[in-house]
C-alpha positions in Angstrom: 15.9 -7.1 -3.6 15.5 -3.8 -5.7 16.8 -5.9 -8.9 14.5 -5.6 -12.5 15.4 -9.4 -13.2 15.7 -12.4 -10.8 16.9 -16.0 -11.6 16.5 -18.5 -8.9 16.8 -22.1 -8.0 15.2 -24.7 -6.7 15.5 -28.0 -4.9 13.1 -30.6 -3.0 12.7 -28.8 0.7 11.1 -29.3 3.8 9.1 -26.0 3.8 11.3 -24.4 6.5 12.4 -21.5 6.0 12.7 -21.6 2.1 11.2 -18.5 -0.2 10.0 -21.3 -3.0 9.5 -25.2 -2.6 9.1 -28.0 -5.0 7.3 -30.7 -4.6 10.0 -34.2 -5.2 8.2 -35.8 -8.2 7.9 -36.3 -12.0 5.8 -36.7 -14.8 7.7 -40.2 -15.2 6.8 -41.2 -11.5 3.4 -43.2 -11.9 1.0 -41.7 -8.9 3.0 -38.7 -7.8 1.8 -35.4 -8.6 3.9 -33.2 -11.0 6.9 -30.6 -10.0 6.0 -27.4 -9.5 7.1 -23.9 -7.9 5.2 -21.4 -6.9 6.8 -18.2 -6.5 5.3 -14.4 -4.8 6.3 -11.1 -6.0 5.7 -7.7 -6.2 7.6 -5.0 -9.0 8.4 -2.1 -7.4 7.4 1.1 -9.3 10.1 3.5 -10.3 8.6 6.9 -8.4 6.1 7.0 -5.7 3.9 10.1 -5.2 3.1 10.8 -1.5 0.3 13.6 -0.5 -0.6 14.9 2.4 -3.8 17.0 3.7 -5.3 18.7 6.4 -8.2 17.8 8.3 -11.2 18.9 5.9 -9.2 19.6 3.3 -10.0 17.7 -0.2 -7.4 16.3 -2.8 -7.6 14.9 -6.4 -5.1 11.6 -7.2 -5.0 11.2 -10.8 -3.1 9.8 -13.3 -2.8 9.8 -16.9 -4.9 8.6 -19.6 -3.7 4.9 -19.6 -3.1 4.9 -15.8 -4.3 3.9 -13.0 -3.9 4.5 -9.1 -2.4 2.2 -7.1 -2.4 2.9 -3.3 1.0 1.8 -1.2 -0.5 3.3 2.1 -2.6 5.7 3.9 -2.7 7.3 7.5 -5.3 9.3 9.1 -4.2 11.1 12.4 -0.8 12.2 13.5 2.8 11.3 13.8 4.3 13.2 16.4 6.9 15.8 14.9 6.4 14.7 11.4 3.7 17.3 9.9 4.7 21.0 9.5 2.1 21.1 7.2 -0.9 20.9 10.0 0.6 22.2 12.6 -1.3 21.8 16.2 -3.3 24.5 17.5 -1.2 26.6 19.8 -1.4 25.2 24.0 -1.8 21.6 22.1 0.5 19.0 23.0 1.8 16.8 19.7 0.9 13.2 20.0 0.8 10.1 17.7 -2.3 8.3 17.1 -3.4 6.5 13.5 -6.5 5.4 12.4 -6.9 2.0 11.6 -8.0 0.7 8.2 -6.7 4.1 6.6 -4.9 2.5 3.7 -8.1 -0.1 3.2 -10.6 3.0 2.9 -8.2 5.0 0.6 -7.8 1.5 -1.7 -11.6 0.9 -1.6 -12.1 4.5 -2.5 -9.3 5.0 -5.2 -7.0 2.0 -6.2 -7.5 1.1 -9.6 -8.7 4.4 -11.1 -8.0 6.9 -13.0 -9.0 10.0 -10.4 -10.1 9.9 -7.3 -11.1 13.0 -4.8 -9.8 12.5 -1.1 -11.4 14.6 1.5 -9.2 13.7 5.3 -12.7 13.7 7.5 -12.9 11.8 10.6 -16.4 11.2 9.3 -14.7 8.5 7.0 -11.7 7.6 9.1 -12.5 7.9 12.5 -10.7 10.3 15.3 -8.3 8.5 16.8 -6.8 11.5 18.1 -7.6 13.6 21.2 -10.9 16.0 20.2 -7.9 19.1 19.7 -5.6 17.5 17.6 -5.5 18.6 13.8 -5.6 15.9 11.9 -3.9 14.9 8.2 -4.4 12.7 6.0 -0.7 11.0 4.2 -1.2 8.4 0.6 1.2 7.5 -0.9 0.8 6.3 -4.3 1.8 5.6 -8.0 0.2 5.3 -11.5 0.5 1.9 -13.6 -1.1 0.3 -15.6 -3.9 -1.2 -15.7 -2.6 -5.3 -15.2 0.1 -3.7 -12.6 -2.5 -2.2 -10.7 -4.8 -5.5 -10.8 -1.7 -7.6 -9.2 -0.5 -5.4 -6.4 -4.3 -5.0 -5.1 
């Protein structure tokens, strides 16, 4: 909803189709359970930082002092005609292919610290990609602090 505040509200549903549901009773009905409203959400940072690096190439995410990482997303592999950073060796045809589980390794590795070093190996991602193919590795990220980061993960 890209808004910094949010008012809502709320009425007795049927759980279709509605973003928060309250269950019909009162303190001052004898044997019914109390109202009550539960309610997701996620704050949206104000900048993302997105990286990317070649295959074997290494990287450093870091944030300030009272910061930590937060990772959004990873992808290990290729998306055709979106990397003129690593570029495919010449006679080789450009192609899509991911890795699955890239943005789980990259959270497990770095979310929640301070720095982190990144190294795009198919030894840690996998090859999903035809043996030719040169390979990158894309996070995108941001720095919060330390109870932002805890939610989000």
């Amino acid at each position: 909803m890209k808004k910094r505040h949010c008012k809502f509200t709320t009425s007795p549903g049927n759980g279709k189709d509605t973003a928060a549901v309250v269950v019909p009773a009162s303190p001052s009905c004898p044997g019914q359970p109390p109202k009550f409203v539960e309610v997701a959400y996620k704050c949206r940072p104000l900048e993302f930082r997105s990286k990317i690096i070649c295959e074997n190439e290494t990287i450093q995410l870091k944030c300030k002092r009272n910061a930590r990482i937060a990772i959004y997303s990873a992808t290990f592999g290729r998306v055709q005609f979106q990397s003129a950073q690593c570029l495919q060796p010449p006679g080789i045809e450009d192609e899509t292919c991911e890795a699955s589980f890239s943005t789980e390794t990259v959270m497990q590795m770095c979310h929640g610290k301070r720095r982190c070093t990144l190294n795009a190996s198919s030894s840690t991602f996998g090859n999903p990609c035809s043996p030719q193919s040169h390979l990158y590795l894309r996070v995108v990220y941001t720095c919060g602090n330390e109870r932002f980061v805890c939610m989000i993960h």
